[in-house]
Structures are given as structure tokens and as C-alpha cells.
Legacy VTK file of the C-alpha trace (Angstrom):
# vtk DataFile Version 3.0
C-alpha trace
ASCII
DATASET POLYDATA
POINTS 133 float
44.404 -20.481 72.540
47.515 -21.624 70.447
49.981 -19.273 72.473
52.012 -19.936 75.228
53.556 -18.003 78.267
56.926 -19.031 79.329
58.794 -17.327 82.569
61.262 -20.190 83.871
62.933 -23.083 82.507
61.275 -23.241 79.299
62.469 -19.683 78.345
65.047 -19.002 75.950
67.695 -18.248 78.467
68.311 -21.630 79.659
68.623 -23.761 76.882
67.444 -26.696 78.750
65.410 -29.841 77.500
61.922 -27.986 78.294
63.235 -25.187 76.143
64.205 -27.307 72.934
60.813 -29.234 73.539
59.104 -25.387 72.955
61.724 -24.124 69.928
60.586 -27.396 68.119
56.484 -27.208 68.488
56.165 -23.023 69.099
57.270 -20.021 67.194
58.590 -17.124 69.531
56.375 -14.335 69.224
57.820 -11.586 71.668
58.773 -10.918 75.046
55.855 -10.647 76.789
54.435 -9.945 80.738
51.420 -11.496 82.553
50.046 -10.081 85.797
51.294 -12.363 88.417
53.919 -12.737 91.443
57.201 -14.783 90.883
57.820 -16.507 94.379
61.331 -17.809 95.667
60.602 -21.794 96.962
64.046 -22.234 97.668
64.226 -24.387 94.895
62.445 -23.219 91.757
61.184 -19.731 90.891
57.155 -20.238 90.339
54.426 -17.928 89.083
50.932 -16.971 91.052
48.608 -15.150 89.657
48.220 -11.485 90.875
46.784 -8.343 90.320
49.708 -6.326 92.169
52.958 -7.690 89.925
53.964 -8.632 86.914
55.721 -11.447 85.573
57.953 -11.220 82.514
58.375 -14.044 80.071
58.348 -14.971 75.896
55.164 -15.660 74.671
55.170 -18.505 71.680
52.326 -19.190 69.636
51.883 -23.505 68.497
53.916 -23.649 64.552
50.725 -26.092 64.258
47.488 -25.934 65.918
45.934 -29.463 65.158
48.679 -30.859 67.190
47.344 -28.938 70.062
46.218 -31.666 72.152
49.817 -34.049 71.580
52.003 -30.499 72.012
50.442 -29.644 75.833
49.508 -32.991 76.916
53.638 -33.822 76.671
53.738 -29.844 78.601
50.946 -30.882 81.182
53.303 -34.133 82.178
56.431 -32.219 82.407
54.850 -29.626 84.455
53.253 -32.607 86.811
49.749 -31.784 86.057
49.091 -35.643 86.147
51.198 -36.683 89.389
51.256 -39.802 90.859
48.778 -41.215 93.356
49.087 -39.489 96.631
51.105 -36.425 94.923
49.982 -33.243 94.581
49.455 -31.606 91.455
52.720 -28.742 91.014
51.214 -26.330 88.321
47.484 -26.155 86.732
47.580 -24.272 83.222
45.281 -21.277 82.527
44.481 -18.715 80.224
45.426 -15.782 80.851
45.854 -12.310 79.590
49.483 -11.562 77.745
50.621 -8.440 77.351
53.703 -7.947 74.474
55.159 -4.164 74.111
52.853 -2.108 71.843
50.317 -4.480 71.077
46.908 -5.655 72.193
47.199 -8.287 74.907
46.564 -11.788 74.062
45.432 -15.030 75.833
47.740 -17.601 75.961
48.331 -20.442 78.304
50.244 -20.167 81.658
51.328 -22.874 84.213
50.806 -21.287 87.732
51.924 -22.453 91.035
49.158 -24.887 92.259
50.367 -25.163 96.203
50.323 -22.495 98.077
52.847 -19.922 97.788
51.932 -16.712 100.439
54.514 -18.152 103.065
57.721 -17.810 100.102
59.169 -14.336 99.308
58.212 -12.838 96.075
60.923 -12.441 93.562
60.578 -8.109 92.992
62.027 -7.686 89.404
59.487 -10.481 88.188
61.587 -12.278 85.903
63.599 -15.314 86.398
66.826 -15.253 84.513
67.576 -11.715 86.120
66.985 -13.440 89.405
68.998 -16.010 88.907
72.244 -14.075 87.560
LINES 1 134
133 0 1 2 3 4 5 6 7 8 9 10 11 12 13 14 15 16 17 18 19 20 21 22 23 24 25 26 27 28 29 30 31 32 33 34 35 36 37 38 39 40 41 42 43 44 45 46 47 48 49 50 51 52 53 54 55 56 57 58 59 60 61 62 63 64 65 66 67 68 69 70 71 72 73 74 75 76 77 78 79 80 81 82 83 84 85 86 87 88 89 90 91 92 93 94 95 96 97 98 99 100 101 102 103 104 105 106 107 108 109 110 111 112 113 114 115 116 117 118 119 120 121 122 123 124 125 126 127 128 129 130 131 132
């Protein structure tokens, strides 16, 4: 898949360096929601994958698909896919099923929560920047 699923940092909403990393190699598509649980670590908001919640994010589709491999391996390091010996891996990234307002879901790439999370309180309204203000 070309698209993307965004809930946190890399959203719109807080214009940080993630964010301007996405606005220069993706094309917003939509708001969007994936099913999944937003959990409170104390220090970051993070996504788990769930049947019984939904998440609610921007979905962005790649402005150009041959840099696919360049566009997420930079994504995959700032998300700590590759961490260093004797870390543990933060986030894996999987497709999953996006769902925009009146139109058919597509499958786009999200970065879930790789540790566990059952032990952190789940965040109820499912999206991040409401959370946090």
C-alpha cells in the first residue's frame, strides 16, 4: 500500500518535525479511523490494535510511489523499528484496514504499539490531539 495512517505526532495538529517529514513525501487524503485502542503510557499516546475501539487519525497516500522503500525506511527509524542492540523494538508497521467518512475502507500502513500495553489506561475518545487539549 502507498497510504499511510497517522494518529499522534505525525498528524497535522502538531506541526512537529515527523509531521513536515509526512507534508513533504504524502498527500493528505482525509480524516480517517482504524479499529484500535489509544493507550495512555504516561508519556506518549500509542495505538493497539483492537476490535472494540477506534482510533481516529489522517490517512495520506505517498505523492510518489517508487520512492516507497527511501519514504518508510526514514518512517521505520523514526518510529524505532531498527533499535539498538539490547533495545526493544517501540512500534512494528502493519496494514491495516482505513476507514474515511463515506467511502470504502482502504489499507494503509499503521505503526502499532509493539510492547505490551493491557497494564496502561485506554485513552476513550480515541484520538490524540483531543486528549491532549
Amino acid at each position: 500500500s502507498d497510504y499511510l495512517f497517522v494518529y499522534s505526532s505525525l498528524r497535522k495538529g502538531f506541526h512537529t518535525q515527523g509531521y513536515e517529514y509526512i507534508s513533504k513525501y504524502f498527500s493528505f487524503v482525509a480524516k480517517a479511523t482504524v479499529k484500535g485502542s489509544l493507550k495512555d503510557t504516561g508519556s506518549e499516546p500509542v495505538g493497539v490494535p483492537s476490535d472494540t475501539a477506534t482510533i481516529i487519525g489522517e490517512l495520506y497516500q505517498l505523492k510518489e510511489p517508487r520512492q516507497f522503500s527511501y519514504v518508510f525506511g526514514q518512517l521505520d527509524e523514526y518510529e524505532g523499528l531498527a533499535p539498538e542492540a539490547g533495545d526493544k523494538k517501540l512500534y512494528r508497521r502493519e496494514v491495516a484496514d482505513v476507514q474515511m467518512e463515506n467511502m470504502p475502507a482502504v489499507k494503509a500502513w499503521v505503526y502499532w504499539y509493539n510492547l505490551p500495553a493491557e497494564d496502561f489506561p485506554a485513552i476513550p475518545s480515541g484520538d490524540v490531539i483531543d486528549y491532549r487539549s
